[in-house]
mmCIF entry with sequence, helices, sheets and N, C-alpha, C, O atoms, coordinates in Angstrom:
data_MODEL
# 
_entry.id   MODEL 
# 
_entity.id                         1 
_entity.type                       polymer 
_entity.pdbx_number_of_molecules   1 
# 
_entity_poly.entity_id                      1 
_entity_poly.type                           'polypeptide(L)' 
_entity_poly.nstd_linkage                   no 
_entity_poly.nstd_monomer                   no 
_entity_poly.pdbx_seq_one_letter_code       
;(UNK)(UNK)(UNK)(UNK)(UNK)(UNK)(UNK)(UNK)(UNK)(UNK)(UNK)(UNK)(UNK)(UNK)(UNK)(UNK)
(UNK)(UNK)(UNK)(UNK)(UNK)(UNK)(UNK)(UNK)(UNK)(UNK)(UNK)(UNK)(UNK)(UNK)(UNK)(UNK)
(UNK)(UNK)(UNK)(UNK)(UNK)(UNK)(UNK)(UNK)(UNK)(UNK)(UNK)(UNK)(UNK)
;
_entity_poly.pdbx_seq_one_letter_code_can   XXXXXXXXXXXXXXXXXXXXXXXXXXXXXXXXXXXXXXXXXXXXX 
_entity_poly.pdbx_strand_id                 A 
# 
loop_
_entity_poly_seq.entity_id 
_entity_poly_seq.num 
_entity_poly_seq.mon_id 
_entity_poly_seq.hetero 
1 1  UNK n 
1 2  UNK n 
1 3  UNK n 
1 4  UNK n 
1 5  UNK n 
1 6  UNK n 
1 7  UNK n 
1 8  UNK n 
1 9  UNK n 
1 10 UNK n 
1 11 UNK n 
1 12 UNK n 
1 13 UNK n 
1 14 UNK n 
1 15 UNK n 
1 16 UNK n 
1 17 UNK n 
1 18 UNK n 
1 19 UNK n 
1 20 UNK n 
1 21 UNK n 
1 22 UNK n 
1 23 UNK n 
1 24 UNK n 
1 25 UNK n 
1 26 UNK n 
1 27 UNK n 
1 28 UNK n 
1 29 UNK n 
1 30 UNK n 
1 31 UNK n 
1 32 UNK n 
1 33 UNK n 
1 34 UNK n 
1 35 UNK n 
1 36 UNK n 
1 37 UNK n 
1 38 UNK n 
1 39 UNK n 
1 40 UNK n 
1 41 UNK n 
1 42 UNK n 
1 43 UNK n 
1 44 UNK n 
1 45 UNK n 
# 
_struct_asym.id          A 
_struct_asym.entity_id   1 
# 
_struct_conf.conf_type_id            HELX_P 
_struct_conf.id                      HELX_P1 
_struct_conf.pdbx_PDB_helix_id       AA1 
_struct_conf.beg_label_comp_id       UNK 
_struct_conf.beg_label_asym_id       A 
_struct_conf.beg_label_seq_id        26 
_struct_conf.pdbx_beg_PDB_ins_code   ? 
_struct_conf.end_label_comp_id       UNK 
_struct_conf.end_label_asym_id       A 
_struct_conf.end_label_seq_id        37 
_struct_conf.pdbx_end_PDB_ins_code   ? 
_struct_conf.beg_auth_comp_id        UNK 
_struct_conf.beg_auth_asym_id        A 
_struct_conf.beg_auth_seq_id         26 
_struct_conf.end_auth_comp_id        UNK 
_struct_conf.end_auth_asym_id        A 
_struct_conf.end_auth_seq_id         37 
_struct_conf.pdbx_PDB_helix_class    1 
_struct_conf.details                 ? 
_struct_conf.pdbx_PDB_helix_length   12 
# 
_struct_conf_type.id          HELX_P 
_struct_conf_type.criteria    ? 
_struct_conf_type.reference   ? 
# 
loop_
_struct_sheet.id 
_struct_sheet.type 
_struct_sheet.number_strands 
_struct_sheet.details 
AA1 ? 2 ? 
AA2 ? 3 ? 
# 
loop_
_struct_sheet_order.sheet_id 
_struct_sheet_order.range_id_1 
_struct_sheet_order.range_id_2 
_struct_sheet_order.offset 
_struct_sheet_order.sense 
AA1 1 2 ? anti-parallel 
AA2 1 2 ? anti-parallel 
AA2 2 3 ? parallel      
# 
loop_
_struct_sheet_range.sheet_id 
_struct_sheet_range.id 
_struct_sheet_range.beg_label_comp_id 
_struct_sheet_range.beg_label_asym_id 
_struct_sheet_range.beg_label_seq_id 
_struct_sheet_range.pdbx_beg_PDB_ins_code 
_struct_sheet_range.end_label_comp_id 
_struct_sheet_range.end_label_asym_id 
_struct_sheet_range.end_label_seq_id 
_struct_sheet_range.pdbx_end_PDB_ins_code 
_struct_sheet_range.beg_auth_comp_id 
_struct_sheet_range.beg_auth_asym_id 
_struct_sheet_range.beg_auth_seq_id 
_struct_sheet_range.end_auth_comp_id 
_struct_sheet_range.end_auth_asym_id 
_struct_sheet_range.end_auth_seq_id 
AA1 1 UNK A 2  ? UNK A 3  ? UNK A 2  UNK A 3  
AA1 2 UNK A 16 ? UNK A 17 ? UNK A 16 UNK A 17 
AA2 1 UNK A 6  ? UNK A 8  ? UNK A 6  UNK A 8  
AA2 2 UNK A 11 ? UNK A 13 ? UNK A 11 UNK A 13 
AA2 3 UNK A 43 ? UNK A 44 ? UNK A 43 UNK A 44 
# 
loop_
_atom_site.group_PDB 
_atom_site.id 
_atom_site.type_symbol 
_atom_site.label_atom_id 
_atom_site.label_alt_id 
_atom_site.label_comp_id 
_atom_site.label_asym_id 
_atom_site.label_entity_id 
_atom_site.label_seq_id 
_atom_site.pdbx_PDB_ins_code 
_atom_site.Cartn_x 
_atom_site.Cartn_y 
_atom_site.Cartn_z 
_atom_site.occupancy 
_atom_site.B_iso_or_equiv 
_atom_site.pdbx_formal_charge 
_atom_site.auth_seq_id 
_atom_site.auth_comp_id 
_atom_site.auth_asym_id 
_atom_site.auth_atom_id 
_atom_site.pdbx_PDB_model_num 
ATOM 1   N N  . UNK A 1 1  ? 1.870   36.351 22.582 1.00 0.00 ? 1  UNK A N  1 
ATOM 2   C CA . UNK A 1 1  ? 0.901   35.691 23.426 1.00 0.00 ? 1  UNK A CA 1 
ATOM 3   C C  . UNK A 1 1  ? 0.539   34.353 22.789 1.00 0.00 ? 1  UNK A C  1 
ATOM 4   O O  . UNK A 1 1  ? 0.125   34.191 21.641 1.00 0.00 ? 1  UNK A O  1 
ATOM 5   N N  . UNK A 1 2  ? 0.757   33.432 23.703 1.00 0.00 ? 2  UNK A N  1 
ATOM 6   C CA . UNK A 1 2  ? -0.036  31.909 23.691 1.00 0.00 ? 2  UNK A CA 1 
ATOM 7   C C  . UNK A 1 2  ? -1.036  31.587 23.783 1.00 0.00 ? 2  UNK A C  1 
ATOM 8   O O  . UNK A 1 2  ? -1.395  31.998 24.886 1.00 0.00 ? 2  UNK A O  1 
ATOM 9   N N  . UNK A 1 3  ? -2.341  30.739 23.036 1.00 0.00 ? 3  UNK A N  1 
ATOM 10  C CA . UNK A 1 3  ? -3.650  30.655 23.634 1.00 0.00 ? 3  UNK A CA 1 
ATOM 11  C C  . UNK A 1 3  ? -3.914  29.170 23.654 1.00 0.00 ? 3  UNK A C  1 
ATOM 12  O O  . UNK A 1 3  ? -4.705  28.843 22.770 1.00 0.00 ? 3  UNK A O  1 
ATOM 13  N N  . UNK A 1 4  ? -3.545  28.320 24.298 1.00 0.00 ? 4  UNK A N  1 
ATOM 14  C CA . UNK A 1 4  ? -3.675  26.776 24.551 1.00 0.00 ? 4  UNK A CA 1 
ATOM 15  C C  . UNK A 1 4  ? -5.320  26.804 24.776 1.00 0.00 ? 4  UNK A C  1 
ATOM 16  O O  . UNK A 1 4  ? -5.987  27.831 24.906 1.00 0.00 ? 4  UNK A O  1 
ATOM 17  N N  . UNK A 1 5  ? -5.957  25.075 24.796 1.00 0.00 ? 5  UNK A N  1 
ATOM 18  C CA . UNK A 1 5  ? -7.178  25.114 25.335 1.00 0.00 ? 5  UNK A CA 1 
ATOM 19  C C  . UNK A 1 5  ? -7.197  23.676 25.863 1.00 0.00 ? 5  UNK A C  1 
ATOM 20  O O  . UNK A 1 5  ? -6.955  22.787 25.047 1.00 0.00 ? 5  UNK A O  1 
ATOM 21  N N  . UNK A 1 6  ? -7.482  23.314 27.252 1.00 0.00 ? 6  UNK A N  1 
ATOM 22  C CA . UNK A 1 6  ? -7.383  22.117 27.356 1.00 0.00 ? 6  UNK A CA 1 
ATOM 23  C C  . UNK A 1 6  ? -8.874  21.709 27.938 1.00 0.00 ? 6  UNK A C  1 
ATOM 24  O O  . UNK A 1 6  ? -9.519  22.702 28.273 1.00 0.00 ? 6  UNK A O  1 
ATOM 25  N N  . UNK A 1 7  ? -9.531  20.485 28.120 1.00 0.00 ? 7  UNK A N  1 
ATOM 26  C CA . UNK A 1 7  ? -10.503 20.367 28.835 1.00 0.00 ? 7  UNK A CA 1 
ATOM 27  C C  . UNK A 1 7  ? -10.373 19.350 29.869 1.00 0.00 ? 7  UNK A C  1 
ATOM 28  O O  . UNK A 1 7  ? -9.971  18.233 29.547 1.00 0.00 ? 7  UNK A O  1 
ATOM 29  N N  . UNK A 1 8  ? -10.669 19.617 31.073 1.00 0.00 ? 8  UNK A N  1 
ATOM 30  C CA . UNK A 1 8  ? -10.966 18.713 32.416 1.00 0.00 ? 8  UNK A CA 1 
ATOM 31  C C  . UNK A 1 8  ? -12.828 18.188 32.608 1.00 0.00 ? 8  UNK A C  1 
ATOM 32  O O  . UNK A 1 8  ? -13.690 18.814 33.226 1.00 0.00 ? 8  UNK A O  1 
ATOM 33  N N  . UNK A 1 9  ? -12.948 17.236 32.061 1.00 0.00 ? 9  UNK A N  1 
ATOM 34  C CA . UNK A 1 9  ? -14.324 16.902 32.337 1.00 0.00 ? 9  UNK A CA 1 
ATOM 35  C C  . UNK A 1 9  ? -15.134 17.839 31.013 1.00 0.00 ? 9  UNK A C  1 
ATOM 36  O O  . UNK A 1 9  ? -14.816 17.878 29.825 1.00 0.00 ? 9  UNK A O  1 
ATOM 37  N N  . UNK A 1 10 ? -16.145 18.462 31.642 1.00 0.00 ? 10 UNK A N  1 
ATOM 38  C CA . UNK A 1 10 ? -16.884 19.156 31.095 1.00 0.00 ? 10 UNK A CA 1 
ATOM 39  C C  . UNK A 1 10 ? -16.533 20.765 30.923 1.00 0.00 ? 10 UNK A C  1 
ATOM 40  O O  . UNK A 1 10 ? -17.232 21.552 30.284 1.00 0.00 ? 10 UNK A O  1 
ATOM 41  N N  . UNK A 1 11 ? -15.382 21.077 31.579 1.00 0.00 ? 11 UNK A N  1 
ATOM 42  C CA . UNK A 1 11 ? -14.859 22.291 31.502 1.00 0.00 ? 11 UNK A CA 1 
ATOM 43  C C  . UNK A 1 11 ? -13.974 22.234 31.410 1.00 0.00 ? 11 UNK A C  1 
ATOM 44  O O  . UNK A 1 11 ? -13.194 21.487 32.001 1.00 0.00 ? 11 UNK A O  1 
ATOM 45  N N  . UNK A 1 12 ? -13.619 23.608 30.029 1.00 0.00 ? 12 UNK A N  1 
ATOM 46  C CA . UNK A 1 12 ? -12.760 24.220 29.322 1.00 0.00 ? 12 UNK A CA 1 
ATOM 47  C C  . UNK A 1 12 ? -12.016 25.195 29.433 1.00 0.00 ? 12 UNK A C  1 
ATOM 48  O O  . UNK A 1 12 ? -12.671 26.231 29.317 1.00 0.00 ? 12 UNK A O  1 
ATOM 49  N N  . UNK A 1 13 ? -10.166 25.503 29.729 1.00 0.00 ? 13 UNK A N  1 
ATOM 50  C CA . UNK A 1 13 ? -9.716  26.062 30.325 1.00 0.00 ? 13 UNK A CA 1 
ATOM 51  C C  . UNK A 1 13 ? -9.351  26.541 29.098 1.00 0.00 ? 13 UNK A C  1 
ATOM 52  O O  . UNK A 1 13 ? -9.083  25.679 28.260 1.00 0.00 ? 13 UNK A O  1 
ATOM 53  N N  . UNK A 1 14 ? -9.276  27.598 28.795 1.00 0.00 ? 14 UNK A N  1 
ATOM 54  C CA . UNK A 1 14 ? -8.004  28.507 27.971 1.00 0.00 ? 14 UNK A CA 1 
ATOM 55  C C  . UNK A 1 14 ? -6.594  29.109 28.848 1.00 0.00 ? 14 UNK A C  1 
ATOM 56  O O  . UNK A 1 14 ? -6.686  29.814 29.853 1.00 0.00 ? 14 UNK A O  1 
ATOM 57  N N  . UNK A 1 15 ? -5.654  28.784 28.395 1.00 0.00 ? 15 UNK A N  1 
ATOM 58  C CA . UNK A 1 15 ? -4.226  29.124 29.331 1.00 0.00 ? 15 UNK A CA 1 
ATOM 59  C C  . UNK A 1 15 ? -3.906  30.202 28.309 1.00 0.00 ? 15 UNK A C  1 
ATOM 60  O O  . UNK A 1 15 ? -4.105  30.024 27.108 1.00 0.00 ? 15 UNK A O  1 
ATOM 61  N N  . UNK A 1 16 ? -3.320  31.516 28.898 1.00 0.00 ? 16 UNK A N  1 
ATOM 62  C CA . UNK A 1 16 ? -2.905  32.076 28.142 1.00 0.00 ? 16 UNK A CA 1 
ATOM 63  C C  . UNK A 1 16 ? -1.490  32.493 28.710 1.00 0.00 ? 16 UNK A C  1 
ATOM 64  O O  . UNK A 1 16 ? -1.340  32.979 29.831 1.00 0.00 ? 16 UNK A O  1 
ATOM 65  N N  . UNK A 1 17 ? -0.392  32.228 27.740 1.00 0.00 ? 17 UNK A N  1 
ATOM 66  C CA . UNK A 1 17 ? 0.980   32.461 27.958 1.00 0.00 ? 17 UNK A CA 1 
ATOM 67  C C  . UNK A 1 17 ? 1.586   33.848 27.355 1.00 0.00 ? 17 UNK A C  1 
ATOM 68  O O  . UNK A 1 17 ? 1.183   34.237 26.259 1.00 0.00 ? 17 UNK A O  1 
ATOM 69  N N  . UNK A 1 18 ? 2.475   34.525 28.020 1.00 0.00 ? 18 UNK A N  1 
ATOM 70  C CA . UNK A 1 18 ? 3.282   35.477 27.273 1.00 0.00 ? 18 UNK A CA 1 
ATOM 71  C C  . UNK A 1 18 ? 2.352   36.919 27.517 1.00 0.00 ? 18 UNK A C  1 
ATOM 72  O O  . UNK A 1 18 ? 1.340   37.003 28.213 1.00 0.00 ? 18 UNK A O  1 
ATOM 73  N N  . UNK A 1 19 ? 2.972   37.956 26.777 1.00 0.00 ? 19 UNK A N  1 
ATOM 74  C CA . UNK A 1 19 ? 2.135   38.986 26.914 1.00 0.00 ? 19 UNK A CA 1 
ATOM 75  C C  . UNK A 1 19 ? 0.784   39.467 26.147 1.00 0.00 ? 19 UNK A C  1 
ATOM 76  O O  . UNK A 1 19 ? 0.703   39.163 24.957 1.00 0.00 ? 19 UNK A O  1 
ATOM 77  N N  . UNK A 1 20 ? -0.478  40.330 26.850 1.00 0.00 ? 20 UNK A N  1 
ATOM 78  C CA . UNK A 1 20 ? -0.983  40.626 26.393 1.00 0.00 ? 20 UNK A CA 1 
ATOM 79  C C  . UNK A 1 20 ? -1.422  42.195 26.184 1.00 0.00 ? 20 UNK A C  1 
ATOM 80  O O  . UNK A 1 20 ? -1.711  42.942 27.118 1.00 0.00 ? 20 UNK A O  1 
ATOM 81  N N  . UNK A 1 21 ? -1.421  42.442 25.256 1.00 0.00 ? 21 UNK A N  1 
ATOM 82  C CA . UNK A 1 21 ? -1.471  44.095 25.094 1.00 0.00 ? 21 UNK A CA 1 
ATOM 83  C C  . UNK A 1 21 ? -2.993  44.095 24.092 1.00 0.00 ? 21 UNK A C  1 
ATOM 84  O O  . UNK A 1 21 ? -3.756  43.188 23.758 1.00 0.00 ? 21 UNK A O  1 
ATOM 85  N N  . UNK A 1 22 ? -2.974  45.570 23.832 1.00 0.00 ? 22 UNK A N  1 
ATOM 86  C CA . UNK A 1 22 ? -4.355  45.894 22.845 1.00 0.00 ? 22 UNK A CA 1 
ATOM 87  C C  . UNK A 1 22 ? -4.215  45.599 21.642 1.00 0.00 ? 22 UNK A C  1 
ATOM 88  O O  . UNK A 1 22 ? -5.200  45.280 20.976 1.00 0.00 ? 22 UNK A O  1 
ATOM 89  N N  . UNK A 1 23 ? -2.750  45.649 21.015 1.00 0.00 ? 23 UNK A N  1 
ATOM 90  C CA . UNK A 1 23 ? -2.399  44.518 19.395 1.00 0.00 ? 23 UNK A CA 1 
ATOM 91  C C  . UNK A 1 23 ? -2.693  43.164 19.620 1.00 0.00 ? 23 UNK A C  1 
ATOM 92  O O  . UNK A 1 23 ? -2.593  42.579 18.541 1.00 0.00 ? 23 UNK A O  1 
ATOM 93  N N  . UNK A 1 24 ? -3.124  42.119 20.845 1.00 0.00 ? 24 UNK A N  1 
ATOM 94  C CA . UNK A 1 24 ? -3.313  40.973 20.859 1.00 0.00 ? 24 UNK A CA 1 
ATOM 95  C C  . UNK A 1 24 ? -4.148  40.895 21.318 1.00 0.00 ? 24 UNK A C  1 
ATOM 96  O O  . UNK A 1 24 ? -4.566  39.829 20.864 1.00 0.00 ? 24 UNK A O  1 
ATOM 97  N N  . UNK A 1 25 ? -4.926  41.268 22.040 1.00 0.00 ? 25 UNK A N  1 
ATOM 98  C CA . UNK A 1 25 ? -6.156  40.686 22.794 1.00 0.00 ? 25 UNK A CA 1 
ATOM 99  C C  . UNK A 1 25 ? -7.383  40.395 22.113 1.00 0.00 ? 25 UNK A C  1 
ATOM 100 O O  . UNK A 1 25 ? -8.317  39.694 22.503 1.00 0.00 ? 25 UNK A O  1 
ATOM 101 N N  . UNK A 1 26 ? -7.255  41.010 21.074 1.00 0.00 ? 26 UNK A N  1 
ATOM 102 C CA . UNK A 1 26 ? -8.390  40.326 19.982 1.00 0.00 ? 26 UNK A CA 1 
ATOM 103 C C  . UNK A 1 26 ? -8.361  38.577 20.077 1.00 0.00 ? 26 UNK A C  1 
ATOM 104 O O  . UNK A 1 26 ? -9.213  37.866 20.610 1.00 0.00 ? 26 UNK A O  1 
ATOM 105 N N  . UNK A 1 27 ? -7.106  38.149 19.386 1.00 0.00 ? 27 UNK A N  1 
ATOM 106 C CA . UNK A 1 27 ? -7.032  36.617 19.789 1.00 0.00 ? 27 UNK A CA 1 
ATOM 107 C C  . UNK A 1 27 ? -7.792  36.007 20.916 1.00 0.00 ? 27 UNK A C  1 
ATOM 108 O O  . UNK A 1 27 ? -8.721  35.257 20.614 1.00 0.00 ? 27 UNK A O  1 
ATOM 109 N N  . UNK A 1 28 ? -7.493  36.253 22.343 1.00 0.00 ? 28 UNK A N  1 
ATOM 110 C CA . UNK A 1 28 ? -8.313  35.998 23.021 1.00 0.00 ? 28 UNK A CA 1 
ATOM 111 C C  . UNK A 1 28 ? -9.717  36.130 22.802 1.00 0.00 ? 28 UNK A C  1 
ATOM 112 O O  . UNK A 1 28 ? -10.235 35.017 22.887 1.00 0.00 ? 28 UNK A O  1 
ATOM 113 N N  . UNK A 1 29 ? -10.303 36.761 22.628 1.00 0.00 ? 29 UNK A N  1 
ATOM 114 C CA . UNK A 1 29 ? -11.553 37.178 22.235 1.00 0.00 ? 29 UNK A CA 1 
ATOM 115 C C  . UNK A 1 29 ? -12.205 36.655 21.191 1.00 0.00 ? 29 UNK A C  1 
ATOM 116 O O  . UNK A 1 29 ? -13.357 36.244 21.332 1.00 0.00 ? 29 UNK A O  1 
ATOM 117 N N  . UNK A 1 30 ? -11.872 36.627 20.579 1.00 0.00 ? 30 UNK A N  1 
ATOM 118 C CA . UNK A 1 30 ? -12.215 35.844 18.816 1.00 0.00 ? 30 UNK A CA 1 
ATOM 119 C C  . UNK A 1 30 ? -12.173 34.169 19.437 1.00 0.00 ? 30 UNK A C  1 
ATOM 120 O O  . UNK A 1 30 ? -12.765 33.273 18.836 1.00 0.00 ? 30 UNK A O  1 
ATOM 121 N N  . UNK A 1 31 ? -11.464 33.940 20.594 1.00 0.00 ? 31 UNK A N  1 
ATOM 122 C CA . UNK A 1 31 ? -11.162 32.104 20.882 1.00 0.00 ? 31 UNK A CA 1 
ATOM 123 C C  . UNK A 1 31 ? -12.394 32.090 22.114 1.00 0.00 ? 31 UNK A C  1 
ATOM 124 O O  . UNK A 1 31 ? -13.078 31.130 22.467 1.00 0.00 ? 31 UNK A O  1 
ATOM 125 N N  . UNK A 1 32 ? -12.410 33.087 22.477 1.00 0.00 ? 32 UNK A N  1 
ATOM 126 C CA . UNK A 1 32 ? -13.843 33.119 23.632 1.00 0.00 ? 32 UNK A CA 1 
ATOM 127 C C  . UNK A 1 32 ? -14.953 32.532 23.127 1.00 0.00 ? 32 UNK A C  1 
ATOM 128 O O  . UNK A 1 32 ? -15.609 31.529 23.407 1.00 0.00 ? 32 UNK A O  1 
ATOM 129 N N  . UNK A 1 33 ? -15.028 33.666 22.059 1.00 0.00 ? 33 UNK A N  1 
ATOM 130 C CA . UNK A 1 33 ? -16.534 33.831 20.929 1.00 0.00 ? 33 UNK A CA 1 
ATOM 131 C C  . UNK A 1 33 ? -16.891 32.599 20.248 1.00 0.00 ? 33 UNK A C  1 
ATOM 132 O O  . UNK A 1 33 ? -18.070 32.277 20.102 1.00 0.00 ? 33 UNK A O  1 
ATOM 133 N N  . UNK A 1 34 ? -15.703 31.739 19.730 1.00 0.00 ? 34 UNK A N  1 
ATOM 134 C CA . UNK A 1 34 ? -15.778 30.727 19.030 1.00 0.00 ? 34 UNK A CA 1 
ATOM 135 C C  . UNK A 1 34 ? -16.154 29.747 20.037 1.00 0.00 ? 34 UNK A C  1 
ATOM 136 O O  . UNK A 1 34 ? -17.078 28.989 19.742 1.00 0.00 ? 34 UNK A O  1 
ATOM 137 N N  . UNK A 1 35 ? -15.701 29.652 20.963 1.00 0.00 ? 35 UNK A N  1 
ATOM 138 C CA . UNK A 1 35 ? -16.140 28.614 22.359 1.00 0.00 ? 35 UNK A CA 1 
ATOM 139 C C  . UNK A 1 35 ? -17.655 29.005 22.701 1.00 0.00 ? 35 UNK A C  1 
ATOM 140 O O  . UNK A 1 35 ? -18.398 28.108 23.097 1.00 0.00 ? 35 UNK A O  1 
ATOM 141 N N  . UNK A 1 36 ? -18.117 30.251 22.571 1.00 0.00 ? 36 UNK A N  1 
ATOM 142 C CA . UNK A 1 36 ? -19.206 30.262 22.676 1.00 0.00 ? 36 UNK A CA 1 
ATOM 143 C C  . UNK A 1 36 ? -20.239 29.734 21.971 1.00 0.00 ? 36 UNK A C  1 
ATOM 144 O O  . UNK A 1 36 ? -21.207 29.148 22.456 1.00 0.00 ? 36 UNK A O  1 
ATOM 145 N N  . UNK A 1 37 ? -19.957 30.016 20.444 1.00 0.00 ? 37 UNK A N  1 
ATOM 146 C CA . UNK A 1 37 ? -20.949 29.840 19.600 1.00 0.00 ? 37 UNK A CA 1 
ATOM 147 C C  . UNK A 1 37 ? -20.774 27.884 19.376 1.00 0.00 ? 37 UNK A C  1 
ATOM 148 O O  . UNK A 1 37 ? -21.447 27.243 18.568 1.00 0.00 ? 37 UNK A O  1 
ATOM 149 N N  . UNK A 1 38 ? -19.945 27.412 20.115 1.00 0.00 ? 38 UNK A N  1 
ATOM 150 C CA . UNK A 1 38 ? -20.241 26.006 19.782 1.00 0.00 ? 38 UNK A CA 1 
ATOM 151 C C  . UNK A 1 38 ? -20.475 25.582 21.118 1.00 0.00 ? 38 UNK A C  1 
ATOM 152 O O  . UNK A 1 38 ? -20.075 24.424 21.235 1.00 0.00 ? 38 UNK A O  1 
ATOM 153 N N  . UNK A 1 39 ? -21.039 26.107 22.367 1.00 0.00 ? 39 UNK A N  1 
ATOM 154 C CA . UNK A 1 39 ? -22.118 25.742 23.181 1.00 0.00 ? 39 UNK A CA 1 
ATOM 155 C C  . UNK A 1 39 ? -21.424 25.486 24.663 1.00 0.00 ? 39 UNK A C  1 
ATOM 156 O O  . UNK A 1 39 ? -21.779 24.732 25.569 1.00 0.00 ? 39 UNK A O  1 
ATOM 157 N N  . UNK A 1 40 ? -20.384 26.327 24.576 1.00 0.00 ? 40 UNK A N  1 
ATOM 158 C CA . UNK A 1 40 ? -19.638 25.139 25.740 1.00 0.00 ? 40 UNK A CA 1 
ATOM 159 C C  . UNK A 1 40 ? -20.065 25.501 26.801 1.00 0.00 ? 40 UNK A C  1 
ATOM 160 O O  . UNK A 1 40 ? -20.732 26.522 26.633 1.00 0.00 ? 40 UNK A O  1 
ATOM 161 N N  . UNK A 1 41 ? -20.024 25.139 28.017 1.00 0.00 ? 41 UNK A N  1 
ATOM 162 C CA . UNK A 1 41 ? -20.893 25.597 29.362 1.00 0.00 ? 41 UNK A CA 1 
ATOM 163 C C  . UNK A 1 41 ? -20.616 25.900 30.497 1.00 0.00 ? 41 UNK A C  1 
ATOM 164 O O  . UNK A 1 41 ? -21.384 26.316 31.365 1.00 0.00 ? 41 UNK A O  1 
ATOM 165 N N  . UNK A 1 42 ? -19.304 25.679 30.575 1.00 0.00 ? 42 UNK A N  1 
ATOM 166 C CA . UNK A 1 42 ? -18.278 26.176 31.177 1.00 0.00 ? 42 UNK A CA 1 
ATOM 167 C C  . UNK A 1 42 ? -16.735 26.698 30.865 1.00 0.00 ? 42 UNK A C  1 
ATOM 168 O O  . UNK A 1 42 ? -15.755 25.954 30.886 1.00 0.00 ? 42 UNK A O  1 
ATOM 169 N N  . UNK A 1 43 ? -16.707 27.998 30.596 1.00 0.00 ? 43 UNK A N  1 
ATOM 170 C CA . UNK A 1 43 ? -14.851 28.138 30.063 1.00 0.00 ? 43 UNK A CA 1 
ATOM 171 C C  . UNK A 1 43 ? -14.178 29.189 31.145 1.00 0.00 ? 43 UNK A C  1 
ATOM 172 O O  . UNK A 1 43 ? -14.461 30.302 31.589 1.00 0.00 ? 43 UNK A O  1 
ATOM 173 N N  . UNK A 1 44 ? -13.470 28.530 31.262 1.00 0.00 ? 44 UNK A N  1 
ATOM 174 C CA . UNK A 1 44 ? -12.381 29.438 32.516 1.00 0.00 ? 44 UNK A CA 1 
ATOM 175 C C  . UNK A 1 44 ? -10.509 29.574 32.184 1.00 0.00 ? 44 UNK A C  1 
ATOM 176 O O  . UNK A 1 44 ? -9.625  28.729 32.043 1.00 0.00 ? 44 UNK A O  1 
ATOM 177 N N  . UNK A 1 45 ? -10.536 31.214 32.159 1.00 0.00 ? 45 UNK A N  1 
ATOM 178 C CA . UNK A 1 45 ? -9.404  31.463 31.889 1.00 0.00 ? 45 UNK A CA 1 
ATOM 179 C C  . UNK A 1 45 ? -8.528  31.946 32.448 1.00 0.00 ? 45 UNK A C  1 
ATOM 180 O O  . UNK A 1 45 ? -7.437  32.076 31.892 1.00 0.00 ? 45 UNK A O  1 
# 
């Protein structure tokens, strides 16, 4: 699995490529959390 992040304006897309299973989805999650805790105000994945 791929986790790109690009931003359009004020909102933040995470693209995610390839597969995701329960050995990877942490990644996602851990890149959520981190987007969170630095304030962002819109993220769409």
């Amino acid at each position: 699995m791929e986790l790109k992040i690009r931003k359009n304006g004020e909102v933040y897309i995470i693209d995610v490529n390839g597969e995701m299973d329960l050995y990877n989805s942490y990644k996602l999650k851990e890149l959520v959390m981190k987007m969170l805790r630095k304030k962002c105000k819109e993220l769409y994945y």
